[in-house]
Backbone as JSON Lines, residues from 0, in Angstrom:
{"i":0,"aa":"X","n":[-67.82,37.47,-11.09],"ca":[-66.9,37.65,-10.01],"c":[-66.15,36.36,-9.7]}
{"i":1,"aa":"X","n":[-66.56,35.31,-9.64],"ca":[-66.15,33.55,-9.41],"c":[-65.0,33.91,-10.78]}
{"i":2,"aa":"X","n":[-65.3,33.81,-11.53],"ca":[-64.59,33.59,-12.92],"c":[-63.29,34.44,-12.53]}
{"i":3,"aa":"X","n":[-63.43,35.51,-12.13],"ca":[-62.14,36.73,-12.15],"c":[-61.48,36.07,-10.9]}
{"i":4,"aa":"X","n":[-62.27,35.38,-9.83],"ca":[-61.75,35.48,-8.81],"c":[-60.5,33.63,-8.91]}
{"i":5,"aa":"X","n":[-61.28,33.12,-9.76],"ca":[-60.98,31.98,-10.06],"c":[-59.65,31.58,-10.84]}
{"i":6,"aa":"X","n":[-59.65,32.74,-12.41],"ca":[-58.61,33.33,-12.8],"c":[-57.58,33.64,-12.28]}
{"i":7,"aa":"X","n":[-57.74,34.9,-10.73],"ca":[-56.3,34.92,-10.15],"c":[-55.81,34.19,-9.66]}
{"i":8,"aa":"X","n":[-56.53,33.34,-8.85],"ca":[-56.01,31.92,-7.76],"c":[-55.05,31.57,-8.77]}
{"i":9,"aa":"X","n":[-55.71,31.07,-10.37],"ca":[-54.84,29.55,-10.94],"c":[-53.84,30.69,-11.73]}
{"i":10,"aa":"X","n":[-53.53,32.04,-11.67],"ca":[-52.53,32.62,-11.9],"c":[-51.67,32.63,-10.8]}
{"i":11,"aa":"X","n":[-52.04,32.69,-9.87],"ca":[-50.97,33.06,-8.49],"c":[-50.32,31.76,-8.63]}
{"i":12,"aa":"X","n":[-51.07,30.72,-8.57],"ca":[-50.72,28.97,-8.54],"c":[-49.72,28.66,-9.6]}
{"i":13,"aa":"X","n":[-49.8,29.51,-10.72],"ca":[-48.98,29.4,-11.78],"c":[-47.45,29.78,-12.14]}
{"i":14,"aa":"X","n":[-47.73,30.92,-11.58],"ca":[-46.51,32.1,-11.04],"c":[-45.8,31.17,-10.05]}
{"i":15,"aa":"X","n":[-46.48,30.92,-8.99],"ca":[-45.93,29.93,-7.55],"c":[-45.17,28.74,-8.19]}
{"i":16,"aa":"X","n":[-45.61,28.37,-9.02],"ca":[-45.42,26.63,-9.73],"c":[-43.84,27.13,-10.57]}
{"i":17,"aa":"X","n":[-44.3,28.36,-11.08],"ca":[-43.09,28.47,-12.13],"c":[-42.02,28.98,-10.93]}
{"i":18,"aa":"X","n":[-41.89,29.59,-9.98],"ca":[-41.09,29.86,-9.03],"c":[-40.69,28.76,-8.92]}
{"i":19,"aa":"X","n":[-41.84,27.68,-8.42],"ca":[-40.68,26.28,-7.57],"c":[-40.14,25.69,-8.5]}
{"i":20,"aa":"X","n":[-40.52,25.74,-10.01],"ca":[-39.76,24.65,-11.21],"c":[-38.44,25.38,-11.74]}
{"i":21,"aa":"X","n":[-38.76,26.7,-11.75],"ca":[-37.45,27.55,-11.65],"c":[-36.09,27.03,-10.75]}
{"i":22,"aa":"X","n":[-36.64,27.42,-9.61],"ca":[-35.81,27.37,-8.47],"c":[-35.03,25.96,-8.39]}
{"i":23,"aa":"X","n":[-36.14,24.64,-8.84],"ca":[-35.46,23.96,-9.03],"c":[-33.94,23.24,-10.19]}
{"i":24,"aa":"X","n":[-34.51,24.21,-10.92],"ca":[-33.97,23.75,-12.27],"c":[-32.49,24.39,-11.67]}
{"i":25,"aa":"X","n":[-32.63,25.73,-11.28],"ca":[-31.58,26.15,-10.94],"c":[-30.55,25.52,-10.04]}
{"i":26,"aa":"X","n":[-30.99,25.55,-8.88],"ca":[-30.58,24.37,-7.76],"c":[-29.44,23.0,-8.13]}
{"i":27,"aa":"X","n":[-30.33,22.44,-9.24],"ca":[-29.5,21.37,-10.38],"c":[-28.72,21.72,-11.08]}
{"i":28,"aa":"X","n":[-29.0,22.8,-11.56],"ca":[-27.43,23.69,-11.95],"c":[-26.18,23.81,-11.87]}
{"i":29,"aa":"X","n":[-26.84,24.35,-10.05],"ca":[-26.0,24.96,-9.28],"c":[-25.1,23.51,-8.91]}
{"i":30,"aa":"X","n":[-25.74,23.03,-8.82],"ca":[-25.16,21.38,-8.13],"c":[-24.14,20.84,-9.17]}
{"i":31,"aa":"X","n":[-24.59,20.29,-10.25],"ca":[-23.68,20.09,-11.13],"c":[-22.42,21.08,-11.27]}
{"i":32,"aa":"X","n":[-22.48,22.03,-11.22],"ca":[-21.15,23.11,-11.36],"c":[-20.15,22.42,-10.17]}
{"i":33,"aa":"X","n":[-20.99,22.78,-9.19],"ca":[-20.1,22.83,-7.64],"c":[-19.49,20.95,-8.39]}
{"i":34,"aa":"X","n":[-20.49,19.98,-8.46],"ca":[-19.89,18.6,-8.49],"c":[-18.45,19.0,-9.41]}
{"i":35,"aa":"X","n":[-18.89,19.54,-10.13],"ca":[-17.44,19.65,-11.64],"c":[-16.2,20.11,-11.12]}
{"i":36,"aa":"X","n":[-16.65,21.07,-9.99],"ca":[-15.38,21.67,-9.73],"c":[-15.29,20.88,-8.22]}
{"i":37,"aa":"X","n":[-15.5,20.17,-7.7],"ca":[-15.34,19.33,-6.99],"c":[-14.18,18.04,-7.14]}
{"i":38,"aa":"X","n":[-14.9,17.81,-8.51],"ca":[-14.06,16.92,-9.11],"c":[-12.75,16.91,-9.93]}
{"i":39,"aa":"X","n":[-12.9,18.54,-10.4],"ca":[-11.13,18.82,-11.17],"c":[-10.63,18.89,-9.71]}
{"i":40,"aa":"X","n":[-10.85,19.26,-8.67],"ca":[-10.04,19.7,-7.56],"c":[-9.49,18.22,-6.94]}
{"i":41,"aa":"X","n":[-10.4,17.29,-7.03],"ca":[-9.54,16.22,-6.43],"c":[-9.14,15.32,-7.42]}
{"i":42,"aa":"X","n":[-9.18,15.89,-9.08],"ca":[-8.39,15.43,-10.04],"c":[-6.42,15.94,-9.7]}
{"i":43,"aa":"X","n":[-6.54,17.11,-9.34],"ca":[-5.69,17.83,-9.02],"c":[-4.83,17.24,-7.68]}
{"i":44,"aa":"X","n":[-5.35,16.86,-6.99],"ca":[-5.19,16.11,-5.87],"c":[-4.21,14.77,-5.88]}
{"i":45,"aa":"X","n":[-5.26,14.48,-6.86],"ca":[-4.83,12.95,-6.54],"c":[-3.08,12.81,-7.85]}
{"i":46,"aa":"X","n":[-3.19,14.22,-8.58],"ca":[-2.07,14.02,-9.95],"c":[-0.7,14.44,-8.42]}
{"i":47,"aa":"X","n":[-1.34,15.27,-7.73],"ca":[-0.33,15.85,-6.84],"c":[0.89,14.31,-6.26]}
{"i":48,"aa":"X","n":[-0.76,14.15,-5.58],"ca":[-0.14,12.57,-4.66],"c":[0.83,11.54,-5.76]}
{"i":49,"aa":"X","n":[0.21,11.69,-6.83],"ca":[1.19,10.5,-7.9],"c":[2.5,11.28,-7.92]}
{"i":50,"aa":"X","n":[2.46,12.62,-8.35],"ca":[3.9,13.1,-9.02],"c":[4.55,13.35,-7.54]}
{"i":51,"aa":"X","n":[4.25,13.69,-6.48],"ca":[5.18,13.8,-5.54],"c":[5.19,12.68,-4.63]}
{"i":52,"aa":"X","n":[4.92,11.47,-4.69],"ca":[5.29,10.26,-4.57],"c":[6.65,9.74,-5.36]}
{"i":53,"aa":"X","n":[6.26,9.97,-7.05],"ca":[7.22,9.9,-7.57],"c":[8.82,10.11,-7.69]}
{"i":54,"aa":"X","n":[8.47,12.45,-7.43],"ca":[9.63,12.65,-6.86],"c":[10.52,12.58,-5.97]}
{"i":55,"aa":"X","n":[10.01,12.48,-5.07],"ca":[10.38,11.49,-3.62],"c":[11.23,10.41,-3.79]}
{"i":56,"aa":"X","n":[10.38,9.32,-4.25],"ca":[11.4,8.19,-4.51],"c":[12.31,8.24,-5.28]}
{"i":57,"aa":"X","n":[12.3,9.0,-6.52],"ca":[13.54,9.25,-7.49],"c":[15.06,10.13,-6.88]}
{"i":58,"aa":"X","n":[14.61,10.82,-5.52],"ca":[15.42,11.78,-4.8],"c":[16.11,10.8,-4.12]}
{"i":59,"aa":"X","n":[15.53,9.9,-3.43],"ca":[15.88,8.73,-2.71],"c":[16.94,7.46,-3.06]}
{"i":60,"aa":"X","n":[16.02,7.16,-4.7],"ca":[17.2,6.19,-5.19],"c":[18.64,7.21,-6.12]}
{"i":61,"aa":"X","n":[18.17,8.42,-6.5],"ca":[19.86,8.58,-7.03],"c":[20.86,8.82,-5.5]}
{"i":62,"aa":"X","n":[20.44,9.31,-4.57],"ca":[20.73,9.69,-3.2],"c":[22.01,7.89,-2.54]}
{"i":63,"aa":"X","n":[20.66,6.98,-2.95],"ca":[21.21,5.67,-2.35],"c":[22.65,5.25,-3.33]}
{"i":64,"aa":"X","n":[22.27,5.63,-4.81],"ca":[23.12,5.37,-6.04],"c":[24.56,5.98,-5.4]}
{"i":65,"aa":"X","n":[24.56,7.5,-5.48],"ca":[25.87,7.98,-4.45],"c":[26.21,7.27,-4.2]}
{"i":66,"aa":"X","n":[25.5,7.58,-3.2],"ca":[25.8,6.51,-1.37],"c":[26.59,5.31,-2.08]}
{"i":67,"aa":"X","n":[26.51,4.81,-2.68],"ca":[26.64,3.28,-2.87],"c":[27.97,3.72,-3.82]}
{"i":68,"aa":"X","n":[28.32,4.51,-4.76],"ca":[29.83,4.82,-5.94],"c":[30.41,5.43,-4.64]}
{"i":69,"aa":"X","n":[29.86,6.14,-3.69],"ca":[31.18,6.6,-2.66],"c":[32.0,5.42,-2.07]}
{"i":70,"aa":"X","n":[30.71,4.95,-1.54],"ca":[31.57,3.48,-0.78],"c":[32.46,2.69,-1.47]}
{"i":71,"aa":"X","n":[32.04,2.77,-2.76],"ca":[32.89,1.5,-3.88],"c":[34.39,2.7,-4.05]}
{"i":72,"aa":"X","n":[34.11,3.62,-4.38],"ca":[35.49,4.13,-4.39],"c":[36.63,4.7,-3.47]}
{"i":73,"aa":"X","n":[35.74,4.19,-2.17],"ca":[36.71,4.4,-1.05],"c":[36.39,5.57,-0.31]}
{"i":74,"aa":"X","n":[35.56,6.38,-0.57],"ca":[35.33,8.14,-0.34],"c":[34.82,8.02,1.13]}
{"i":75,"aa":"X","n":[35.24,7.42,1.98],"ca":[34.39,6.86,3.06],"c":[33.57,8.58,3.91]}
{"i":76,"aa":"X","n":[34.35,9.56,3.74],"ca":[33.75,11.15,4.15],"c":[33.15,11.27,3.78]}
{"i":77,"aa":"X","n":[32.88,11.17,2.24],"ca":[31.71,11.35,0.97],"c":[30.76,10.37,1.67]}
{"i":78,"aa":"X","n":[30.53,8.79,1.75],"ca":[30.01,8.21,2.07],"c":[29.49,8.55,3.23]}
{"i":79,"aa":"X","n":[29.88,8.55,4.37],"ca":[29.15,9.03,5.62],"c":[28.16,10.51,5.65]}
{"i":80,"aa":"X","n":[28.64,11.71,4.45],"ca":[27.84,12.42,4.59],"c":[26.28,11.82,3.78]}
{"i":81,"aa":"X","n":[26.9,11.37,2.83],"ca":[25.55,10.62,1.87],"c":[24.82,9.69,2.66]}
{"i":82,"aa":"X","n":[25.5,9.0,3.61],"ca":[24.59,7.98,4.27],"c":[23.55,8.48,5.15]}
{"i":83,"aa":"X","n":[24.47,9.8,5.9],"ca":[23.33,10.68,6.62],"c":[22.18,11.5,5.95]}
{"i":84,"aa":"X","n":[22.45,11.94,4.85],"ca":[21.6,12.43,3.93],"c":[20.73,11.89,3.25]}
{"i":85,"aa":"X","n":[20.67,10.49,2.96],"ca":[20.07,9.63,2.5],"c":[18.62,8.86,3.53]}
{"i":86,"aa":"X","n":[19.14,9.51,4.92],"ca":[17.69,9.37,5.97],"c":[16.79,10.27,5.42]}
{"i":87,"aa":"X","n":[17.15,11.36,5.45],"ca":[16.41,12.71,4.78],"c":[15.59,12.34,3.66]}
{"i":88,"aa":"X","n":[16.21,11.85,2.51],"ca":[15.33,11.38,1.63],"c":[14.45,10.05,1.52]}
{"i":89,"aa":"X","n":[15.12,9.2,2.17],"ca":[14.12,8.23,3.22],"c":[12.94,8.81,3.75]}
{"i":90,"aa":"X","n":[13.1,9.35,4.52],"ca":[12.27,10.18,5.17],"c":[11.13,10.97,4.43]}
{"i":91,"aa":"X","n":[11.61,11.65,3.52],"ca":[10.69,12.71,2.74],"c":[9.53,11.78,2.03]}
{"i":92,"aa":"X","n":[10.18,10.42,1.61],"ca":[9.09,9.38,1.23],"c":[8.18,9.27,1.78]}
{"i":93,"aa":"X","n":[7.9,9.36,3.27],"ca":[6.63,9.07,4.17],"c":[5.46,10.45,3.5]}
{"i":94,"aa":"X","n":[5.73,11.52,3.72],"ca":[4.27,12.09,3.36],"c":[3.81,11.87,2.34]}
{"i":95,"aa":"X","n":[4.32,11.84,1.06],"ca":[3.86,11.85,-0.25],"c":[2.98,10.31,-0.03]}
{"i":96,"aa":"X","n":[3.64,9.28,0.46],"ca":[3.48,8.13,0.42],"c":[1.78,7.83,1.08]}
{"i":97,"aa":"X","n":[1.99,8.76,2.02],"ca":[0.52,8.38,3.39],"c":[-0.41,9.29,2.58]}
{"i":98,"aa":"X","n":[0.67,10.48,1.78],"ca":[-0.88,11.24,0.52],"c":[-1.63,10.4,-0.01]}
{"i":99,"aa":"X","n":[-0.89,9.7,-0.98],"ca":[-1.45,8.79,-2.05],"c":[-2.47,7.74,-1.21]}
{"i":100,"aa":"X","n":[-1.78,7.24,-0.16],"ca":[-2.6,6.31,0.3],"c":[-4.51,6.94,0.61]}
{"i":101,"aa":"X","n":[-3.88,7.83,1.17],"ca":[-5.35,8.44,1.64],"c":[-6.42,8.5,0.32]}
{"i":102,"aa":"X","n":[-5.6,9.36,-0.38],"ca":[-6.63,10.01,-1.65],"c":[-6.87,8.78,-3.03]}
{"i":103,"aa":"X","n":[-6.01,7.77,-2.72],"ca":[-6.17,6.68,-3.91],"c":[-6.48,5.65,-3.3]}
{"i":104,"aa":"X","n":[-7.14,4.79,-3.52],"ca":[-7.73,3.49,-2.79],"c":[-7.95,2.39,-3.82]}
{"i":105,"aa":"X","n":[-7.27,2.75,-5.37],"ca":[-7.29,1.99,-6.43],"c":[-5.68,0.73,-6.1]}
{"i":106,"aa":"X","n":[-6.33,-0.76,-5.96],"ca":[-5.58,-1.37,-5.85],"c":[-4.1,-1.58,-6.64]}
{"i":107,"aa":"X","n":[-4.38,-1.21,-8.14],"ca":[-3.39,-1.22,-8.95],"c":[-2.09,-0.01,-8.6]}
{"i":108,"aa":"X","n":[-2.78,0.83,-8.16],"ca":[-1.58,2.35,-7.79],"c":[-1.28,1.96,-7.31]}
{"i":109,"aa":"X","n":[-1.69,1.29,-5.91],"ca":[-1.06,1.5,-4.21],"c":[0.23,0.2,-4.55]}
{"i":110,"aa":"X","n":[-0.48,-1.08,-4.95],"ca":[0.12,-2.31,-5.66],"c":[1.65,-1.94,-6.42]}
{"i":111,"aa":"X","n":[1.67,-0.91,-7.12],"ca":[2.82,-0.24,-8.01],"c":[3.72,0.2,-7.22]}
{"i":112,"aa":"X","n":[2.63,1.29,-6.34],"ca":[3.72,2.36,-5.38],"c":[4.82,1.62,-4.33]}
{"i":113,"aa":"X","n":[3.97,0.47,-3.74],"ca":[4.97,-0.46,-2.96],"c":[5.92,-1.17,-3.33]}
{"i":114,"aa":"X","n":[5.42,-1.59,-5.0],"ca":[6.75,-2.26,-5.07],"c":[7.38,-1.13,-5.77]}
{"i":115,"aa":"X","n":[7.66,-0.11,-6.41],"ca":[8.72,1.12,-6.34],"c":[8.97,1.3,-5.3]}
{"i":116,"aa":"X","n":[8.25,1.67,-3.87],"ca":[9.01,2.13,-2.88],"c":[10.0,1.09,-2.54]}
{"i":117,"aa":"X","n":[9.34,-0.49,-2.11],"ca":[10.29,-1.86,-1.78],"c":[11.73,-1.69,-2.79]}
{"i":118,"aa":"X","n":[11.88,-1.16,-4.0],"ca":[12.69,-1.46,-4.53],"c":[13.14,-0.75,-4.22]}
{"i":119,"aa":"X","n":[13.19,0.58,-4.42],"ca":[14.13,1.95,-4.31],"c":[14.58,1.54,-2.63]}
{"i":120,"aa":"X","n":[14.21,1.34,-1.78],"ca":[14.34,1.08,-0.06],"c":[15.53,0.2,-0.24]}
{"i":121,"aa":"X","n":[15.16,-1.58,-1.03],"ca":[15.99,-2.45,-1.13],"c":[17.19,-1.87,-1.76]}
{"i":122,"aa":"X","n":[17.81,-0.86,-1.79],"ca":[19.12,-0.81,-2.69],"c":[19.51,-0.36,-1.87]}
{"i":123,"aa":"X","n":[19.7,-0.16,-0.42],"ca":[20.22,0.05,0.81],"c":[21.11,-1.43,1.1]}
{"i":124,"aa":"X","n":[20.77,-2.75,0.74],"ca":[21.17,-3.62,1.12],"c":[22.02,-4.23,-0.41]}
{"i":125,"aa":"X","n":[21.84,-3.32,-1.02],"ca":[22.44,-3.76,-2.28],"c":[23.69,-3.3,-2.59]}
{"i":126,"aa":"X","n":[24.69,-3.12,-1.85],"ca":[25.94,-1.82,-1.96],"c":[26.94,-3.0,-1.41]}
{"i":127,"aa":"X","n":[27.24,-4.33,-2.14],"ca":[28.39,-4.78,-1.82],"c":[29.43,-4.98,-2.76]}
{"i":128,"aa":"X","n":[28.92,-4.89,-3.91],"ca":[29.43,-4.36,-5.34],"c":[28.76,-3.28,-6.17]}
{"i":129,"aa":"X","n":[29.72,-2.72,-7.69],"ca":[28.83,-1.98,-7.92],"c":[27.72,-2.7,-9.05]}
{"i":130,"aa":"X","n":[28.07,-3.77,-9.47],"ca":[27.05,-4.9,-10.28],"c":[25.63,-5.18,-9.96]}
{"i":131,"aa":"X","n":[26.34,-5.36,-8.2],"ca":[24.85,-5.64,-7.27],"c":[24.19,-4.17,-7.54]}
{"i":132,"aa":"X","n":[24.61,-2.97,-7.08],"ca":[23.96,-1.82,-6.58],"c":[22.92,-1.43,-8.25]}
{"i":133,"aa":"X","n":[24.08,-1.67,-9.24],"ca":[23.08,-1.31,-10.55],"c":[22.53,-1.61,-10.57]}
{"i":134,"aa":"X","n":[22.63,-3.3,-10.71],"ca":[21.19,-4.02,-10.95],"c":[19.96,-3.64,-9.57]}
{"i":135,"aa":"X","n":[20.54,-3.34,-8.69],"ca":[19.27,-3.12,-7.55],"c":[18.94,-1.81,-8.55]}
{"i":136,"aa":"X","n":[19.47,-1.31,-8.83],"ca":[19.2,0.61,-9.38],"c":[18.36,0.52,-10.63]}
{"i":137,"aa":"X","n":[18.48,-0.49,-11.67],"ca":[17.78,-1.05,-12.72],"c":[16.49,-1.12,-12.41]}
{"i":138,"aa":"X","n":[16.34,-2.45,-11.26],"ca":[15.0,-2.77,-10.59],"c":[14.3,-1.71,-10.52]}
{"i":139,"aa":"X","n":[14.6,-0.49,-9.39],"ca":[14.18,0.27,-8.77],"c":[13.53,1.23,-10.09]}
{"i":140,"aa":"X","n":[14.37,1.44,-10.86],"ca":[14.35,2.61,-12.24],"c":[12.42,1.67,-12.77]}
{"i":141,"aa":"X","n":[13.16,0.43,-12.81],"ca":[11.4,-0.36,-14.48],"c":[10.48,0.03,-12.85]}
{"i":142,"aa":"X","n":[10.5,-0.32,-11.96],"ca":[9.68,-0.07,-10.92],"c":[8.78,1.23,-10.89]}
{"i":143,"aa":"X","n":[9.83,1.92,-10.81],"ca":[9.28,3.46,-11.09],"c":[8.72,3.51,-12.18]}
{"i":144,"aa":"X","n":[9.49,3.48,-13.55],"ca":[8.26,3.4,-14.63],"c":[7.06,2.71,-14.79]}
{"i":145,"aa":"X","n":[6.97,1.52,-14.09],"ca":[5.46,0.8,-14.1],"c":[4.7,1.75,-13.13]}
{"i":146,"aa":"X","n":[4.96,2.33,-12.09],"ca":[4.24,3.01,-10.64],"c":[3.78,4.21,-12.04]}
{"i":147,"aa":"X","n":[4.36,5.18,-12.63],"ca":[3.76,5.49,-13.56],"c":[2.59,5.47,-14.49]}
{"i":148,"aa":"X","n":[3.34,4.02,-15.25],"ca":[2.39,3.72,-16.34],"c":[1.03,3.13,-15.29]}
{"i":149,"aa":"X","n":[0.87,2.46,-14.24],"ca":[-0.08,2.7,-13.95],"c":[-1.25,3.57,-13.08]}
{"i":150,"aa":"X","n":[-0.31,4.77,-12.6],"ca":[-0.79,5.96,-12.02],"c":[-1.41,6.63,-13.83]}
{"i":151,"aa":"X","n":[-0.81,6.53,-14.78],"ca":[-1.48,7.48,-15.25],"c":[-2.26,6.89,-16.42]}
{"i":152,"aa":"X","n":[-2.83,5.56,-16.41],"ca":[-3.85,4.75,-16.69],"c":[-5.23,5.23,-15.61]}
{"i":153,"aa":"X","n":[-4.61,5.03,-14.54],"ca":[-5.35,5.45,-13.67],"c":[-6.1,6.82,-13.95]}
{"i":154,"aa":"X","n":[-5.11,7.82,-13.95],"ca":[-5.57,8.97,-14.01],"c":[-6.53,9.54,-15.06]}
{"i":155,"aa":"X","n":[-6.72,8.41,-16.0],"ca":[-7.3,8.25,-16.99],"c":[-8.51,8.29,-16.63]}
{"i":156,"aa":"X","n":[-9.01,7.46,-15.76],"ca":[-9.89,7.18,-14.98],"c":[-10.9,7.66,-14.0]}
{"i":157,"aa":"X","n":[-10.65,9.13,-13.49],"ca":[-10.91,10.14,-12.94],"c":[-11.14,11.51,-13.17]}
């Protein structure tokens, strides 16, 4: 009777044991999945914050470019509507901008993004020829391509 009775205990104990090693194994599973898709989601995130940072500023500097051939050719109507329109895309820069900031905290992006934004901004003060305004428009253009090349080094990264 000891023997039979002894038998079921270290079966129940066994069954019990394989429940909790089960349960665990699963658990770890489960965890890793959720982490994976955790992580494409704020892969997704953070490609968002780069490319609509990007587009933003590119809306901004052909916007200022206008702005700047109206004035040189006299269009001063053309010019005043572009100048007003050109807040707008000023403007549209701030969310994308406070995105990135939030969701990227990698010194090299943020480092890029400012000086693209500084440049594309600076061609506001660059419209007293059209020599000056290109070359500000030049700047602004390799600017943007470095904010790039190192957003998607970055993205490499994540």
């Amino acid at each position: 009777m000891a023997a039979a009775l002894l038998t079921t205990v270290i079966a129940v104990l066994g069954t019990l044991l394989g429940s909790v090693v089960t349960g665990h194994f699963q658990q770890r599973a489960t965890d890793r999945g959720e982490a994976g898709v955790r992580q494409r989601e704020l892969r997704k995130e953070h490609l968002h914050a780069v490319t609509a940072l990007a587009e933003a500023i590119s809306a901004h500097r052909s916007m200022m470019w206008r702005r700047g051939d109206a004035k040189f050719k006299g269009d001063l109507d053309r010019y005043e509507e572009l100048r007003i329109r050109s807040h707008d895309t000023r403007a549209a820069v701030t969310a994308p901008l406070v995105g990135l900031r939030i969701l990227i905290t990698d010194p090299a992006v943020r480092a890029a993004a400012d000086r693209m934004v500084d440049a594309t901004f600076g061609m506001r003060h660059q419209d007293t020829d059209a020599d000056t305004l290109n070359a500000a428009r030049v700047a602004a253009l390799a600017a943007h391509d470095e904010y790039v090349d190192v957003a998607a080094h970055y993205m490499q990264t994540v």
